[in-house]
N, CA, C and O atoms as a DFTB+ gen file, in Angstrom:
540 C
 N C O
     1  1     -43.192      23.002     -19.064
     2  2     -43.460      22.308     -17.817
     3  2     -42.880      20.896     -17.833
     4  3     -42.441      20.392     -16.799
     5  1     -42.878      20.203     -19.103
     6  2     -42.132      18.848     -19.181
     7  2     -40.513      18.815     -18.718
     8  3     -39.821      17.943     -18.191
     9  1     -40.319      19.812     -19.047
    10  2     -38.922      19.730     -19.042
    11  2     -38.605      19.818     -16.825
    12  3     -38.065      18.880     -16.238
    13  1     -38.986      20.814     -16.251
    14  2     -39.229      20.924     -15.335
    15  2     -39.416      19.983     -14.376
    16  3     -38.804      19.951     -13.308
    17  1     -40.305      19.162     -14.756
    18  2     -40.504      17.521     -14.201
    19  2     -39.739      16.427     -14.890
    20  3     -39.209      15.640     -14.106
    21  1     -39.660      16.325     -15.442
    22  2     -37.695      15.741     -15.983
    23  2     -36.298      15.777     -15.294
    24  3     -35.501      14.872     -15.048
    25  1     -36.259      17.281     -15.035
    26  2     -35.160      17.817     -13.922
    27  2     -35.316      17.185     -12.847
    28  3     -34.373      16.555     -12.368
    29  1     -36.774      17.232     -12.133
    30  2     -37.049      17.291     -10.932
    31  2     -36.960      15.380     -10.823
    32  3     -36.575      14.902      -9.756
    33  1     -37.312      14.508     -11.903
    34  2     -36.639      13.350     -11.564
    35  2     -35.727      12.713     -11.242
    36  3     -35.574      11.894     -10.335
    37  1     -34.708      13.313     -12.455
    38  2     -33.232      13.338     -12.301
    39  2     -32.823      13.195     -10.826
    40  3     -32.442      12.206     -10.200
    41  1     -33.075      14.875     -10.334
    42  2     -32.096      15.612      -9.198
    43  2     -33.015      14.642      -8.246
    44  3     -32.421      14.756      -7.174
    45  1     -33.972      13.872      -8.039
    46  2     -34.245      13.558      -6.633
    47  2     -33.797      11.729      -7.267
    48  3     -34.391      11.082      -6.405
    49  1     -33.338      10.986      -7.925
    50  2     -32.813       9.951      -7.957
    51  2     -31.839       9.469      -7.022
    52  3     -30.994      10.311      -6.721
    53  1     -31.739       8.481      -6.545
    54  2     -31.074       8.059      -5.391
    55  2     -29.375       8.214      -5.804
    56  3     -28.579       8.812      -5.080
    57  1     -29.153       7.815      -6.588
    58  2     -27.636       8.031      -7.153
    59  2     -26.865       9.936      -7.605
    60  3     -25.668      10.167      -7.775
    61  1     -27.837      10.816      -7.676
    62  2     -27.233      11.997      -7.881
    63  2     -27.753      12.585      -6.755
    64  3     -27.433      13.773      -6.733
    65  1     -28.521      12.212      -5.663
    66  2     -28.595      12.542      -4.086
    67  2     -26.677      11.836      -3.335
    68  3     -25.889      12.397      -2.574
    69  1     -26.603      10.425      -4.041
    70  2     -25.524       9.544      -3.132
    71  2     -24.376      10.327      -3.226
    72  3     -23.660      10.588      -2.259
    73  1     -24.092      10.881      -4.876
    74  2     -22.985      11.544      -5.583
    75  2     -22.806      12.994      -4.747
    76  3     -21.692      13.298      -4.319
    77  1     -24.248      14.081      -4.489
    78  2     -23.820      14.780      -3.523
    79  2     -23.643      14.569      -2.648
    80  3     -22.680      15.314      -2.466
    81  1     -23.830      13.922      -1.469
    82  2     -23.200      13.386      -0.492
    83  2     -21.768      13.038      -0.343
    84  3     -21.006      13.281       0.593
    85  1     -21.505      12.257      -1.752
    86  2     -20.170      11.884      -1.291
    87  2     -19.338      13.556      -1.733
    88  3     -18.412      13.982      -1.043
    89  1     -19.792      14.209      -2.781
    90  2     -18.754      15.485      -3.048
    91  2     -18.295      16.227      -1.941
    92  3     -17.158      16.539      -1.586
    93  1     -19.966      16.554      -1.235
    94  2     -19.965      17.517       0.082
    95  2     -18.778      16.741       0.654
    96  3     -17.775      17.344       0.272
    97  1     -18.258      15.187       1.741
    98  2     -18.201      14.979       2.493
    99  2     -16.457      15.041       2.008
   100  3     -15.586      15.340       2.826
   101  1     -16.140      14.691       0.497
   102  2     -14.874      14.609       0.046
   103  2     -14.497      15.926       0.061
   104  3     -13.325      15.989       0.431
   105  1     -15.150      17.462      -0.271
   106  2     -14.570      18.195       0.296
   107  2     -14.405      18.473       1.494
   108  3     -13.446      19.232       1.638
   109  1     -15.137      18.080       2.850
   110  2     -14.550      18.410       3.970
   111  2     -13.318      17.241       4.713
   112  3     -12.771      17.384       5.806
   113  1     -13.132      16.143       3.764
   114  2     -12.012      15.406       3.962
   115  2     -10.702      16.301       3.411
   116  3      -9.579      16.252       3.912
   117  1     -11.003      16.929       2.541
   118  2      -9.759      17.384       1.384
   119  2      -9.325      18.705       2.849
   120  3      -8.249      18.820       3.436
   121  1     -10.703      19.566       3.069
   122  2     -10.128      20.128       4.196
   123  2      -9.451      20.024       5.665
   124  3      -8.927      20.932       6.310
   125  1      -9.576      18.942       5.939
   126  2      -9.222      18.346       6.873
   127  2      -8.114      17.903       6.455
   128  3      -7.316      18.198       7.345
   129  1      -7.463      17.267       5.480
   130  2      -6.142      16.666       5.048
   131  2      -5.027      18.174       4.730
   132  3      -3.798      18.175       4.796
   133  1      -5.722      19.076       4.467
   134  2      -4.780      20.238       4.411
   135  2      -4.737      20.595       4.861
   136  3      -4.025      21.559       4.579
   137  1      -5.386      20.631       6.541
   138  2      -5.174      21.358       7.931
   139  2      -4.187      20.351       8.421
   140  3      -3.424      20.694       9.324
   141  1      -4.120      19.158       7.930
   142  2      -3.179      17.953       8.534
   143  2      -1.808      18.507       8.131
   144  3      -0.743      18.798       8.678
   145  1      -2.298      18.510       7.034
   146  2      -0.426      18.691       6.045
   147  2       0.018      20.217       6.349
   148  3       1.243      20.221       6.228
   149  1      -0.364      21.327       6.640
   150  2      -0.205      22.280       6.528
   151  2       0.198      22.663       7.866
   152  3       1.210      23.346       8.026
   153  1      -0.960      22.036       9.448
   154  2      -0.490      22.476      10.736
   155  2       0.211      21.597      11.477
   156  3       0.803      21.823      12.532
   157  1       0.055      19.853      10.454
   158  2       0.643      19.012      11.668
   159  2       1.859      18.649      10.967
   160  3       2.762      18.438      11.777
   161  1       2.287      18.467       9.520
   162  2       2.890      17.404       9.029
   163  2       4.130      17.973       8.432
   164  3       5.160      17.315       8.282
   165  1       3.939      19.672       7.976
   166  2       5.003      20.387       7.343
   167  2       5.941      21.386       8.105
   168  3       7.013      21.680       7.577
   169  1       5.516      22.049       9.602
   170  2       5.897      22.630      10.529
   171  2       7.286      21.423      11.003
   172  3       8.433      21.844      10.854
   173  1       7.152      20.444      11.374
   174  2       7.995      19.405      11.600
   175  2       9.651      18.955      10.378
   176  3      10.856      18.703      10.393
   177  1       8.367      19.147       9.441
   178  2       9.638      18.825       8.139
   179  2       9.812      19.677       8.037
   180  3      10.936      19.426       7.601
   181  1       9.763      21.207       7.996
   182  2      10.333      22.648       8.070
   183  2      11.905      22.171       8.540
   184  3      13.023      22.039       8.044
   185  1      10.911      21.935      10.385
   186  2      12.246      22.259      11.040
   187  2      13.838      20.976      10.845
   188  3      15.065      21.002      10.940
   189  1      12.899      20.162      10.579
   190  2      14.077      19.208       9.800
   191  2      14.865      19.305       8.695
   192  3      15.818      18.539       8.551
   193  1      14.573      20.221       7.823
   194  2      15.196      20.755       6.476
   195  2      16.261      22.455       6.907
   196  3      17.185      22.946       6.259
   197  1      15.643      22.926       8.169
   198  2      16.912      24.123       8.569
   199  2      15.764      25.335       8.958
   200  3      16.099      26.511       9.098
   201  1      14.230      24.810       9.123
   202  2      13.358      26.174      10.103
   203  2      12.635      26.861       8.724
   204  3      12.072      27.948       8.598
   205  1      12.947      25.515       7.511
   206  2      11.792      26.809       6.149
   207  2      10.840      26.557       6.350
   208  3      10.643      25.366       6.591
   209  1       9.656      27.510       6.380
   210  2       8.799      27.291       6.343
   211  2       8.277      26.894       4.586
   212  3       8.585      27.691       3.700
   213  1       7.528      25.684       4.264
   214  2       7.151      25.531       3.039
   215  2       6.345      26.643       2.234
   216  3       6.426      27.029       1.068
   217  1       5.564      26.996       3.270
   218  2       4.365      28.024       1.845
   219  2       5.153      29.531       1.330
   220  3       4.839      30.138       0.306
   221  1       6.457      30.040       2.499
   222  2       7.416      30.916       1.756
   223  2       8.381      30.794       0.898
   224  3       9.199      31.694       0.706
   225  1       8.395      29.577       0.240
   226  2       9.108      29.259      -0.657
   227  2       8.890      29.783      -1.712
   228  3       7.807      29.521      -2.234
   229  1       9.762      30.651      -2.371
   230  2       9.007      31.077      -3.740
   231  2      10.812      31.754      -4.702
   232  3      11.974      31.786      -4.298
   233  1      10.157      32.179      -6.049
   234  2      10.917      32.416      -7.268
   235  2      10.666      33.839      -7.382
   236  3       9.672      34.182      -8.022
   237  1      11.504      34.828      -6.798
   238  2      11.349      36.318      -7.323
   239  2      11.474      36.458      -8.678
   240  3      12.632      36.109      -8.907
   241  1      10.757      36.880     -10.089
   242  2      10.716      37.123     -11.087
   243  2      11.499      38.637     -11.744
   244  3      12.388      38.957     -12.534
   245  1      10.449      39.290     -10.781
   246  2      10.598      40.460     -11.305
   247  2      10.126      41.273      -9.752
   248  3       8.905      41.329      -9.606
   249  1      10.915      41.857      -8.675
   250  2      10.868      42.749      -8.100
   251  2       9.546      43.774      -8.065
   252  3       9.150      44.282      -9.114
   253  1       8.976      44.006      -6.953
   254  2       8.006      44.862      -6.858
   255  2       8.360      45.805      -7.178
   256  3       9.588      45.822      -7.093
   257  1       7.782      47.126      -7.706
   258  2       7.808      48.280      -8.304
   259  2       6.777      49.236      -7.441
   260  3       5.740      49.192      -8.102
   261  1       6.581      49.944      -6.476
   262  2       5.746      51.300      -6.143
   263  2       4.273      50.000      -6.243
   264  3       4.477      48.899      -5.731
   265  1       3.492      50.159      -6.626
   266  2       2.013      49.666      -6.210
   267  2       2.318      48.278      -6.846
   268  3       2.258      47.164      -6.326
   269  1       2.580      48.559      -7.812
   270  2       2.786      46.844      -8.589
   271  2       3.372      45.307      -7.526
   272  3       4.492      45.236      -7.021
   273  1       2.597      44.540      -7.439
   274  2       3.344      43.353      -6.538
   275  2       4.241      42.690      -7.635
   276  3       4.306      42.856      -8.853
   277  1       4.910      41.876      -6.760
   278  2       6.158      41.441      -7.324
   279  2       5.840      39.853      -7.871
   280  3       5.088      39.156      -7.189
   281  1       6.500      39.250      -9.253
   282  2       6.331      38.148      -9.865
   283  2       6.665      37.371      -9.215
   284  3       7.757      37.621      -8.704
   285  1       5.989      35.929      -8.790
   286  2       6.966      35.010      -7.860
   287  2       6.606      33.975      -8.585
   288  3       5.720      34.094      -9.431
   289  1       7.174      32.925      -8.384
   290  2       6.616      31.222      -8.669
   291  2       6.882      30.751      -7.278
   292  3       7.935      30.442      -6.719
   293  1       5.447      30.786      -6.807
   294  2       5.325      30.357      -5.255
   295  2       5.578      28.885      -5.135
   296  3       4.512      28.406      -4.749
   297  1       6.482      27.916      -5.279
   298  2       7.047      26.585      -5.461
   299  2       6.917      25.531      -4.221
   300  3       6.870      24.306      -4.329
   301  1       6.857      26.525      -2.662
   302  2       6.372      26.144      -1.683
   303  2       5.343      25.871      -1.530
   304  3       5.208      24.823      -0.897
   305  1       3.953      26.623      -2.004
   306  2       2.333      25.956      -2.054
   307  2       2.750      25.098      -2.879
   308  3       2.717      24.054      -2.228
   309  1       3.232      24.789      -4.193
   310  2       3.258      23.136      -4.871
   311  2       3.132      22.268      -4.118
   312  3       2.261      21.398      -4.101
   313  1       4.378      22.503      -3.124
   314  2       5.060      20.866      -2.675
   315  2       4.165      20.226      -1.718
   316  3       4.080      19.045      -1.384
   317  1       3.203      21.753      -1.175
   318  2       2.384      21.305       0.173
   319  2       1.493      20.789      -0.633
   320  3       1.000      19.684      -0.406
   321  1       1.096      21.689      -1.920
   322  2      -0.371      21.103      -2.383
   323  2       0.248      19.216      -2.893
   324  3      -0.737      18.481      -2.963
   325  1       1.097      18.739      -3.094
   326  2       1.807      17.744      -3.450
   327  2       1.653      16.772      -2.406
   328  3       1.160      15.672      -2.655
   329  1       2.051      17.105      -1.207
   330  2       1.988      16.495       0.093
   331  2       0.787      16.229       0.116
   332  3       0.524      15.027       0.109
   333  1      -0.259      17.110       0.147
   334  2      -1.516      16.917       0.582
   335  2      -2.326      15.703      -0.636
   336  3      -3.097      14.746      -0.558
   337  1      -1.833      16.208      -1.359
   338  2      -2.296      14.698      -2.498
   339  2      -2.208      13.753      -2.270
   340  3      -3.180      13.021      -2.084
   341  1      -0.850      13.338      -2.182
   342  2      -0.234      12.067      -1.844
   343  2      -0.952      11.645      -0.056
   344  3      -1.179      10.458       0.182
   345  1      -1.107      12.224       0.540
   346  2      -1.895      11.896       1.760
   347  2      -3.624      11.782       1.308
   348  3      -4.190      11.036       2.107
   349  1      -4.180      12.103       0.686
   350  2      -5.475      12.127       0.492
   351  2      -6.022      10.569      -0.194
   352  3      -6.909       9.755       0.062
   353  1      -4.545      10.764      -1.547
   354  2      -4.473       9.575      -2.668
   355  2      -4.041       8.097      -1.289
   356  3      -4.150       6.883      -1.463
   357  1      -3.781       8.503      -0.599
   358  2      -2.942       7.062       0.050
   359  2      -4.306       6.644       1.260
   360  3      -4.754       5.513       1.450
   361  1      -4.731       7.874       1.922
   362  2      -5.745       7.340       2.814
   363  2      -7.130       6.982       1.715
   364  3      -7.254       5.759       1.792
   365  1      -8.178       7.518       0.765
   366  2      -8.251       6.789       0.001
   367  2      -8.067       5.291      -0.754
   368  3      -8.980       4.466      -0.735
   369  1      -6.835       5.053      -1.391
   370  2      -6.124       3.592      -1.593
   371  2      -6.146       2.844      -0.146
   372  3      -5.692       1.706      -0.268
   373  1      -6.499       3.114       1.047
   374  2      -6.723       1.992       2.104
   375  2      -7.810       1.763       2.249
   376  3      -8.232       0.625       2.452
   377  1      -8.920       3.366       2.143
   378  2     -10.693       2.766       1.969
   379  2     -10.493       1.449       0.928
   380  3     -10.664       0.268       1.228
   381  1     -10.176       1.868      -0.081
   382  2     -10.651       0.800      -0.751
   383  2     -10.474      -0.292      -1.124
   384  3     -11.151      -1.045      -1.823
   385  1      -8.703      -0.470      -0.224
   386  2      -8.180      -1.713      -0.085
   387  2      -9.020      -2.530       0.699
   388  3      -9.264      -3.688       0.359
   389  1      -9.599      -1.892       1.979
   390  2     -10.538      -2.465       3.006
   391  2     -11.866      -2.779       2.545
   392  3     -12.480      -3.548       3.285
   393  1     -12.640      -2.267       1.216
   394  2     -13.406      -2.548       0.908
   395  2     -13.582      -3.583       0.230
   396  3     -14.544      -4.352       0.218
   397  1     -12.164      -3.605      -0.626
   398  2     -11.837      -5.054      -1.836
   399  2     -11.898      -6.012      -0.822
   400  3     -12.535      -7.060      -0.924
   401  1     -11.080      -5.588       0.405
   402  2     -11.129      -6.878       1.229
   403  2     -12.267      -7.782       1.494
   404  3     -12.289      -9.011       1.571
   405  1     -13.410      -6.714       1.645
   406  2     -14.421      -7.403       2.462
   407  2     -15.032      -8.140       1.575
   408  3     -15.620      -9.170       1.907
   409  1     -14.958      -7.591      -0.022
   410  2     -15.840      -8.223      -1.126
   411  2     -14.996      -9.407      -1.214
   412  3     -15.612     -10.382      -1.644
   413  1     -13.644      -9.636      -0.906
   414  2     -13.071     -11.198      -1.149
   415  2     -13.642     -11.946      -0.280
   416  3     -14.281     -12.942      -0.621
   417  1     -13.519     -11.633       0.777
   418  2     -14.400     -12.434       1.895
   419  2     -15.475     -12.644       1.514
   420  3     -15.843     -13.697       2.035
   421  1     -16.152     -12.285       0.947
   422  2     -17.691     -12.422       0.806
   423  2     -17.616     -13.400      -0.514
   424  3     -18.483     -14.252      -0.707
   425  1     -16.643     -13.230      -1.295
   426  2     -17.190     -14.664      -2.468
   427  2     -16.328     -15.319      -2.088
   428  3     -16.679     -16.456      -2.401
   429  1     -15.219     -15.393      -1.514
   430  2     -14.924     -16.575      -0.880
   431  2     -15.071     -17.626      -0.250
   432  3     -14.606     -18.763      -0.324
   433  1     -16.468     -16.593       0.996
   434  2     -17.069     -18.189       1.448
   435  2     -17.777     -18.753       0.979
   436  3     -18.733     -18.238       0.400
   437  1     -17.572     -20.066       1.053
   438  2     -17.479     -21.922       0.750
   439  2     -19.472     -21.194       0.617
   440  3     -19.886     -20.223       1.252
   441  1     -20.126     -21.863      -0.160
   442  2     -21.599     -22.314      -0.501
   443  2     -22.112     -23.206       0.570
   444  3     -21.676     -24.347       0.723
   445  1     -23.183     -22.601       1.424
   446  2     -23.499     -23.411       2.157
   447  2     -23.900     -25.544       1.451
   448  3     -24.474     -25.920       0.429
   449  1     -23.399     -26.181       2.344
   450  2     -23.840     -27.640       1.921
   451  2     -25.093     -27.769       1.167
   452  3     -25.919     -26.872       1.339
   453  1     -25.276     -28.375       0.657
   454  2     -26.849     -28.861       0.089
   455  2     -27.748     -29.161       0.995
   456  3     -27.215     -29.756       1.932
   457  1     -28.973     -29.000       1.141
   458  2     -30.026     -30.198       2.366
   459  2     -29.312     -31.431       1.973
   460  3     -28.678     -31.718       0.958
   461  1     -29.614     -32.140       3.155
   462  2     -30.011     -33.758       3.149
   463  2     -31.088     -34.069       2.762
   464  3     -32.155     -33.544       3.080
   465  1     -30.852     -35.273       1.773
   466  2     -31.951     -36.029       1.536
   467  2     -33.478     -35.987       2.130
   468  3     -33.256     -36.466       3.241
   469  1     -34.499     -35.794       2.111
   470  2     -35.578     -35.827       3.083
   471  2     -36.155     -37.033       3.177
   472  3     -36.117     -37.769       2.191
   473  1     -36.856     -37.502       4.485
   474  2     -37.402     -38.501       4.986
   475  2     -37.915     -39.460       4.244
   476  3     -38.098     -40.636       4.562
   477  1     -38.212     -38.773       2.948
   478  2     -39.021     -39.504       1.996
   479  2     -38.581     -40.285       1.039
   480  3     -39.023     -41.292       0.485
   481  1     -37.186     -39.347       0.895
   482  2     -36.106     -39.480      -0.052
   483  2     -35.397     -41.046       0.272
   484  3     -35.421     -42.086      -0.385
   485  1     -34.872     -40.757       1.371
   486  2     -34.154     -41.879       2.050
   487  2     -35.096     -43.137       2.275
   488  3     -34.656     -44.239       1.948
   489  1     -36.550     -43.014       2.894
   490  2     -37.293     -44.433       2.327
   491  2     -37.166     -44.882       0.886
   492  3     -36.733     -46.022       0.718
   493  1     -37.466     -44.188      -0.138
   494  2     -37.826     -44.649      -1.339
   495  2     -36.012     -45.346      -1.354
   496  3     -35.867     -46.538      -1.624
   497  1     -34.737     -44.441      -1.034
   498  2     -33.884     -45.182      -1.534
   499  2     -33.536     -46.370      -0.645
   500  3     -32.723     -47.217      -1.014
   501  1     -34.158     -46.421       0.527
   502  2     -34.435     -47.916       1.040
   503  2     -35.013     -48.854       0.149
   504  3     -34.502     -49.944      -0.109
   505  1     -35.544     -48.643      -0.086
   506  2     -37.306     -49.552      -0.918
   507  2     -36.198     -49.608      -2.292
   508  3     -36.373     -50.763      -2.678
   509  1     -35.475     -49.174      -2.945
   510  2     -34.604     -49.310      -4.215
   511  2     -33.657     -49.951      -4.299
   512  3     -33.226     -50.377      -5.370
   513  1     -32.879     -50.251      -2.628
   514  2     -32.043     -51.147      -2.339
   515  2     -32.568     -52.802      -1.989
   516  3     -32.086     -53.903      -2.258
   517  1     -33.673     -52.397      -1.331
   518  2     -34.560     -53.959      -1.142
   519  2     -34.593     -54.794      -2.173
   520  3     -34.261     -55.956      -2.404
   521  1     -35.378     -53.358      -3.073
   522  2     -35.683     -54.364      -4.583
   523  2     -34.763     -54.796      -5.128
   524  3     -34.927     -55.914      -5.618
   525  1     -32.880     -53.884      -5.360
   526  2     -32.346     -54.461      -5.897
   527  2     -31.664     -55.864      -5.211
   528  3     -31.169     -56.600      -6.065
   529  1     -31.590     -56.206      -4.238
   530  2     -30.919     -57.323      -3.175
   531  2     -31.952     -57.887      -3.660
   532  3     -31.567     -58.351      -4.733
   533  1     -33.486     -58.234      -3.467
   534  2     -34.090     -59.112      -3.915
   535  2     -34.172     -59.446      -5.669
   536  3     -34.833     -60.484      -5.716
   537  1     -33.948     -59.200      -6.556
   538  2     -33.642     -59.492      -7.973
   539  2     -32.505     -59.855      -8.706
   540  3     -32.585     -60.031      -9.921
């Protein structure tokens, strides 16, 4: 039973609740970046390279045989899965350029002034100047 309530601390801690959150939400970014690269971003560069489509790109090995499928090195999913990196890695690197940003801003600004002297302050250093003019 110890062990049980151990687990159950762990898994409800605010930091391995935050960590799923962010996994869940990074995989539906990762999906979303490969619906980008795949329906918006590679159809275009297809047709700019001569109408290939990227994901039929591939390395016949060894010829299909009767039921047997045929060896390929599918080289076209690489380049997309490649693309899609480099788009994930780059939007990423701007979160967190924007985040560094904000933390510069934030120790950057200047320390608010000190108080002024208080009412009391400024008599006594009246009364310190008197005395010294009179001595």
């Amino acid at each position: 039973m110890g062990m049980l309530k151990e687990f159950q601390e762990f898994a409800v801690k605010g930091n391995v609740v935050d960590m799923a959150v962010g996994i869940i939400i990074g995989a539906a970014f990762g999906k979303i970046v490969s619906s980008f690269v795949s329906d918006v971003v590679m159809p275009p560069l297809g047709v700019l390279v001569g109408g290939v489509d990227f994901t039929d790109l591939a390395i016949t090995l060894k010829e299909a045989v009767g039921d047997v499928p045929a060896v390929t090195i599918n080289y076209g999913n690489f380049v997309q899965t490649v693309v899609d990196f480099t788009i994930i890695a780059f939007a990423i690197f701007l979160m967190i350029k924007a985040i560094n940003s904000l933390k510069r801003k934030e120790e950057a600004a200047p320390p608010p002034p000190p108080p002024g002297p208080t009412k009391e302050e400024q008599l006594l250093t009246e009364i310190r100047d008197l005395l010294k003019q009179k001595a």
